[in-house]
C-alpha positions as CSV (number, residue, x, y, z in Angstrom):
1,X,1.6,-2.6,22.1
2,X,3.9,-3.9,19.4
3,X,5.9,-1.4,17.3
4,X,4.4,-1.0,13.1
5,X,7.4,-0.9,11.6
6,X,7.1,1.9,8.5
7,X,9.3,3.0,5.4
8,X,9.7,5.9,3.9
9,X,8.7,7.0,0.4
10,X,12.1,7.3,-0.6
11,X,13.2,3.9,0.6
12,X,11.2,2.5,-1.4
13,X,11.7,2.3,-5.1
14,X,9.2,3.5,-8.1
15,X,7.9,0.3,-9.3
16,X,8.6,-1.8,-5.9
17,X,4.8,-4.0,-5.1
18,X,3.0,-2.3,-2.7
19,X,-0.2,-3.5,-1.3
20,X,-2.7,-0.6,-1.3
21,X,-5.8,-1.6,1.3
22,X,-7.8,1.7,0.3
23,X,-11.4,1.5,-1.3
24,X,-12.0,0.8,-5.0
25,X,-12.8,4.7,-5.7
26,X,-9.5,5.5,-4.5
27,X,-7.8,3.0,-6.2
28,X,-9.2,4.0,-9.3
29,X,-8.7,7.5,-9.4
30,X,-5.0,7.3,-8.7
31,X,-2.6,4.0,-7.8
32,X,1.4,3.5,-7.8
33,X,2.3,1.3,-10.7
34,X,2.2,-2.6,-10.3
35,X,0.7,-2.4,-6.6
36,X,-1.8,-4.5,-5.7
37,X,-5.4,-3.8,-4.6
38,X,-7.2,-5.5,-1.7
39,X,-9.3,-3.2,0.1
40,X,-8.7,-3.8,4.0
41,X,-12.1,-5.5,4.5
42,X,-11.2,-7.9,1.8
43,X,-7.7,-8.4,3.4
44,X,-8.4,-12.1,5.5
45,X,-10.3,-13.5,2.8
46,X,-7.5,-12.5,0.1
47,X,-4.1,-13.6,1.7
48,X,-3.3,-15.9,-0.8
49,X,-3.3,-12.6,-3.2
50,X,-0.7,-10.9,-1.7
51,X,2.5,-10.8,-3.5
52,X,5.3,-13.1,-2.4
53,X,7.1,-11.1,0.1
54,X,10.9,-13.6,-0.6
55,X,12.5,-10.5,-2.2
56,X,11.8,-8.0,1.3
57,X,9.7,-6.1,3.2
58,X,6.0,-5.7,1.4
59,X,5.4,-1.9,1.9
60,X,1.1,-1.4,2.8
61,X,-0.6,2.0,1.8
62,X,-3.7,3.5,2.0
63,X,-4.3,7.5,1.8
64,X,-2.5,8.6,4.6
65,X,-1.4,5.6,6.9
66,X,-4.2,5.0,9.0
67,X,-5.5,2.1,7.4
68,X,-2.1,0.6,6.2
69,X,-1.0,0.6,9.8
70,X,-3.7,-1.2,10.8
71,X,-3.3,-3.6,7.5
72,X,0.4,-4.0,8.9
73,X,-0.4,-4.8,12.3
74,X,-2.5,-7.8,11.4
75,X,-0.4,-9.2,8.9
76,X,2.5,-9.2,11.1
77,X,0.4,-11.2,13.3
78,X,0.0,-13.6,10.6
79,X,3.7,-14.2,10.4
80,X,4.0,-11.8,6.9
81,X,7.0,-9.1,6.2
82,X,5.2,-6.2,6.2
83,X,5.9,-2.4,6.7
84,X,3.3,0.6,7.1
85,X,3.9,3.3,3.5
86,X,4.9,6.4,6.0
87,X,2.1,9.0,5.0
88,X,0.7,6.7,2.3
89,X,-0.3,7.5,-0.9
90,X,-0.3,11.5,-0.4
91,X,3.2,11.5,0.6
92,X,3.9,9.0,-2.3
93,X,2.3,11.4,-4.8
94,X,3.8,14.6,-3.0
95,X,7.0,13.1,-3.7
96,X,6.6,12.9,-7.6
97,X,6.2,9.1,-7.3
98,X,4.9,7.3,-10.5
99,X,0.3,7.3,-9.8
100,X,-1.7,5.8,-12.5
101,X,-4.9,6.0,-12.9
102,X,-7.8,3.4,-13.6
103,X,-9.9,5.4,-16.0
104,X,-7.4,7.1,-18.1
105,X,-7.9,10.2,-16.6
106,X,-5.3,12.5,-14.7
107,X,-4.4,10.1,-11.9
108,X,-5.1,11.8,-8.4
109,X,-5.0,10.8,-4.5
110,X,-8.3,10.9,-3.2
């Protein structure tokens, strides 16, 4: 089984692009800054929305890693720089990372 190579919240910086794969509900309620949204069911029909990985590793979130890691592993199998967010987008949040919300509202990690 091949290795999914992860980062850390705090290797990666406040406004870096991350691709969040979770569902449109979560996204809404509470997203880092700049990333960008493609649910993972959408991921093989969306690759040419991913952002262009020249400057480094693209860090993939969901929640808590689950779905990222498996996000990671496929990409990696279509030849893209990619690295699993280590606890996602609760320990992104738990680390007083920048969330935004959709709505307006108090941005939150559901």
């Amino acid at each position: 089984m091949t290795q999914i190579p992860t980062v850390t919240v705090s290797d990666v910086h406040d406004h870096a692009t991350i691709l969040d794969v979770r569902e449109p509900d979560e996204w809404a309620a509470g997203h880092a800054p700049g990333a960008v949204h493609i649910p993972l069911g959408d991921l093989p029909a969306r690759l040419a929305d991913l952002p262009d990985t020249d400057a480094g590793t693209l860090a993939v979130t969901c929640r808590g890693g689950g779905r990222s890691s498996r996000a990671v592993a496929w990409l990696q199998q279509q030849g893209f720089d990619v690295a699993n967010l280590d606890g996602g987008m609760k320990a992104w949040h738990a680390a007083g990372k920048p969330i935004e919300a959709d709505s307006g509202s108090e941005p939150s990690v559901i």
